[in-house]
N, C-alpha and C positions, 0 to 999 in steps of 0.2 A: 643805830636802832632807836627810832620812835618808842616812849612809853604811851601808852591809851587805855587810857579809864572808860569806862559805860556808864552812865548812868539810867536805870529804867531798863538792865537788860534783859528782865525777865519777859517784855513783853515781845511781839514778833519784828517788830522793825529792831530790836536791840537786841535779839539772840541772833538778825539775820547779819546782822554788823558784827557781831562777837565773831561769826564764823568768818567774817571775813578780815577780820582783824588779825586772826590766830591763823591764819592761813599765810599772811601778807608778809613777806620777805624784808622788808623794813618797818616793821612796826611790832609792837610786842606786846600783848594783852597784859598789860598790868592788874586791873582789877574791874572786877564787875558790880555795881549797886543796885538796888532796891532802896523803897524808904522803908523809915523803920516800920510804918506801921504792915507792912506786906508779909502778908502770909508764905511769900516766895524764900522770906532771907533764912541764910543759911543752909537752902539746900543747894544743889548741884546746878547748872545749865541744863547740862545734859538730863539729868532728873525729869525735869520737863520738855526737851525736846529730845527724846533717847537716841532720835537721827543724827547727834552729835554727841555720843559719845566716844572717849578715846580722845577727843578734840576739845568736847566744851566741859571737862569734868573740873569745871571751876565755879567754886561758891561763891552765894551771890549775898555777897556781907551790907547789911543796914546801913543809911545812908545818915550815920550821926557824927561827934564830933570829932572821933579818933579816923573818920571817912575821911573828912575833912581835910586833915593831916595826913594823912597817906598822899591825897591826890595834889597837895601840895610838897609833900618832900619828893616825889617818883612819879610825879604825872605831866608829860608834855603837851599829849591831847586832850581833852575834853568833851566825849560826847553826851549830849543832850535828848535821852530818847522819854521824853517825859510829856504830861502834860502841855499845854502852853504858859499855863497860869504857873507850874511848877519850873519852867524855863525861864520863867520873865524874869521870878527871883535868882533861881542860880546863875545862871551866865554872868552878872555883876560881881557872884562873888568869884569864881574860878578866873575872871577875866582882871579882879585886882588883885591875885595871884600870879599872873603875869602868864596866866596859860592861855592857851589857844583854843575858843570853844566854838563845836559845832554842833548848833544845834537844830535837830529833827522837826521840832514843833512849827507850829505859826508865832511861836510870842517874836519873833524880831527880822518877818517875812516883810512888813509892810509899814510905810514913812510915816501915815496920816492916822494920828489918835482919833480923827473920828471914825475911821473904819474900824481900828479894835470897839469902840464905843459902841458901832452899828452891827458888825460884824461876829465880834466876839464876847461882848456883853461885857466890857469890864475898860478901865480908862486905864491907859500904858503908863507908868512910873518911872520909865526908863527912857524918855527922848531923848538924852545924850548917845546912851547904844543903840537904840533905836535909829539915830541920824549916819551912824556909823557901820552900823551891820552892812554888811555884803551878800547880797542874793546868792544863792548856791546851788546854778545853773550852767552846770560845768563846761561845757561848749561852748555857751555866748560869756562867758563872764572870765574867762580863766587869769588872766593877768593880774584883776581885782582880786579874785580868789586868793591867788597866790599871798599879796600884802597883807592879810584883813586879820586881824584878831579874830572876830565873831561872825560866823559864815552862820547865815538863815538859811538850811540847804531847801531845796525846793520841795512845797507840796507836789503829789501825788498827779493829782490831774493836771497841774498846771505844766508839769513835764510834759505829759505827752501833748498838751495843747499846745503850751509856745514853742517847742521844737516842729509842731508841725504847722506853724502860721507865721516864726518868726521872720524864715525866708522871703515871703510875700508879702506880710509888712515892709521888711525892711526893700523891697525890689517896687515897692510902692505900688504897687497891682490889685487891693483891696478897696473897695469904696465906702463910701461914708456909712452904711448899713450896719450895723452889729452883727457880728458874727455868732453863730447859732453853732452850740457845741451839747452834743446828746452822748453821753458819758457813760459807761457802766462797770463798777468794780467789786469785784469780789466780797467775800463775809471780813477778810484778813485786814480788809482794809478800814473797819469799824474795831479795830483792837479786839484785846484780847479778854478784857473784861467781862464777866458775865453780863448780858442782857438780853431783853428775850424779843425788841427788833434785832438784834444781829444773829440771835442762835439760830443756826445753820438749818435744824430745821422748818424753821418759824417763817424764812426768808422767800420770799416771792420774788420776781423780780419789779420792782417799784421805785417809782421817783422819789428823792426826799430835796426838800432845801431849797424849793423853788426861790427864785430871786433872792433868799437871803443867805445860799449857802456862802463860808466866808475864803474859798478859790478864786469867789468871782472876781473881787477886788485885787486879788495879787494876778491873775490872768491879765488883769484890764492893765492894772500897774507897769508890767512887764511887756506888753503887749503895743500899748499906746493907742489903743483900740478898743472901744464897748464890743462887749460880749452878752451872749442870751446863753448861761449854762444851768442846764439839767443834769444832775448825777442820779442816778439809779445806784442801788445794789441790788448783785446778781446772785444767787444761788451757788455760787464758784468759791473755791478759797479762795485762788490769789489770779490776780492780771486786773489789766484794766483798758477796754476799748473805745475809745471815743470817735464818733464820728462826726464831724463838723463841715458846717455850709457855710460856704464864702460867697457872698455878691461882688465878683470882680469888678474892675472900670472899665468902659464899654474898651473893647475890640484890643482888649487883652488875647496874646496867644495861648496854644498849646503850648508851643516852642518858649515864649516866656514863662509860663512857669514850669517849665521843666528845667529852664534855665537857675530860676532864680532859686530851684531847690540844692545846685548845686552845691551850694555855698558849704552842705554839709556832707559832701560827696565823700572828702575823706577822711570825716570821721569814723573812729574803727567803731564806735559804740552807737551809730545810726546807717540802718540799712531803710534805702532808696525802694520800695517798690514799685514806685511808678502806679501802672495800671495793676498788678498783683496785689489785691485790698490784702491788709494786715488778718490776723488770727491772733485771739489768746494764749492758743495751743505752740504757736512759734515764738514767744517770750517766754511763755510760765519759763520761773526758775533760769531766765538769760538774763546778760545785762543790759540788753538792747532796747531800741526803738525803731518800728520797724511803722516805716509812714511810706502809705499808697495814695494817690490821686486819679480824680477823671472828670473830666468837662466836657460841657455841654454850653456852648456859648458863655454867656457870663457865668456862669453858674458853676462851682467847681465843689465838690465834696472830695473831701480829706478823712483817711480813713487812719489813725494809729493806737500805735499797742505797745503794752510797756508790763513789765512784771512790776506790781505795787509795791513789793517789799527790795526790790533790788534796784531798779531804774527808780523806782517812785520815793526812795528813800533809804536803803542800806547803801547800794551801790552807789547812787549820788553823794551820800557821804563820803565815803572813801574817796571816790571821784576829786573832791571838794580838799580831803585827806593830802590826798596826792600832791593834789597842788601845791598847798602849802610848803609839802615836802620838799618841794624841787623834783617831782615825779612825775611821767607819762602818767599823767590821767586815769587811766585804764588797766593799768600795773593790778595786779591781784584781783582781775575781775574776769580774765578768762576771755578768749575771743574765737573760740568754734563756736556755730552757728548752730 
């Protein structure tokens, strides 16, 4: 049995790991954090998400020196459900403890200090981990996964975009154009922070981040391929759909890329829809990725879908978890449809 500490559990990507931490047949919620200054610590999980009680009635203790000590005497894992700028610093320190950190943020997503510079607004401190992190992309990376002290598990959009373009990069069927990806995700996926663009009533569906949101770079990174991405937030709690346009190379087939999407035929945690465009409403709350295609000569739109707090980041954790484990990937993530 796995020990696993939280850090940042109170917020929805770390209460949705809690649950699946405490669920998970090899792992054992040892302890859940807050910082100290959070109005959360000391009370319950469950307190605030009463959908888990019975399961999350565990307090969520300030993240100060005597934390510290605990997650070094009885901690084998180390999740990172924080900030970026609050990641950049901790992982250094949990990682010369000799634990295994994974963590949720951007802060150790991407190689080049001038994209946190450009991107994130703040210069990385950390180029050694930074050189070292391992992407946390658990179908294309898994081997890597397995070895790596510090797993940068994957943002949000970027899931469902390079799962659904990786195939065709890599079957070399994309052409020199940028691909053009039109994104929209839920209120869940701006945290849980009070603010009043994300409060749910306030929320229209609207574009933010044009050219400088900072996916675009770990997409591009990952991808090997300029991108044009748009995200929207939608009026939804949680999912997230992306539809994206590919300018194929002349007199690419059907047959090829139906081919080349094979490659992910049998993964239990991606479903194939071919011509059956994706839905919100068939991920909310799964762990899936559900990617549909259709063409029209060169021209190919790609339609996927992914739950943001589970594929887009609780369950890719675990995922990631897993790995390291020496586990099926997909262990404690449920596989009815």
């Amino acid at each position: 049995m796995l020990n696993v500490s939280i850090i940042g559990a109170s917020g929805y990507s770390g209460a949705e790991l809690a649950k699946l931490v405490a669920r998970h047949p090899e792992f054992s919620l040892t302890h859940c954090f807050v910082s100290e200054q959070s109005t959360d610590k000391h009370k319950l999980i469950s307190e605030l998400y009463p959908e888990h009680t019975g399961l999350l009635d565990i307090e969520l203790e300030p993240l100060n020196q005597q934390a510290f000590s605990l997650i070094e005497q009885s901690t084998d894992y180390v999740c990172l459900c924080t900030d970026h700028k609050v990641s950049v610093e901790l992982a250094p320190v949990f990682l010369q403890m000799g634990k295994r950190v994974f963590d949720l943020s951007g802060g150790y997503r991407l190689s080049d200090n001038e994209d946190y510079e450009t991107y994130y607004g703040f210069s990385h401190p950390y180029q050694d981990w930074l050189t070292q992190a391992q992407y946390g992309l658990a179908e294309w990376y898994g081997d890597a996964i397995k070895a790596a002290k510090l797993v940068a598990v994957a943002g949000c959009y970027p899931t469902a975009a390079l799962n659904a373009l990786k195939p065709l990069q890599q079957a070399d069927l994309i052409s020199a154009q940028p691909v053009i990806i039109n994104a929209v995700s839920g209120v869940t996926g701006a945290g849980r922070k009070a603010n009043v663009t994300s409060h749910f009533c306030e929320v229209s569906l609207a574009p933010y981040g044009l050219f400088t949101h900072r996916h675009t770079p770990e997409i591009e990174k990952y991808l090997s391929h300029p991108v044009l991405f748009t995200p929207h937030l939608g009026n939804f709690k949680r999912g997230i759909l992306e539809t994206i346009y590919v300018t194929l190379k002349e007199n690419v087939t059907t047959n090829q890329v139906d081919a080349a999407y094979q490659v992910l035929a049998d993964e239990p945690l991606i479903r194939l829809k071919a011509s059956q465009l994706p839905s919100i409403k068939a991920v909310e709350n799964q762990p899936f990725v559900d990617i549909g295609w259709q063409q029209k000569g060169n021209q190919l739109i790609v339609v996927v879908a992914i739950d943001n707090l589970l594929k887009g980041a609780a369950g890719q954790a675990l995922q990631c978890m897993n790995l390291a484990a020496g586990l099926d990937h997909y262990q404690g993530l449920g596989m009815s449809a």
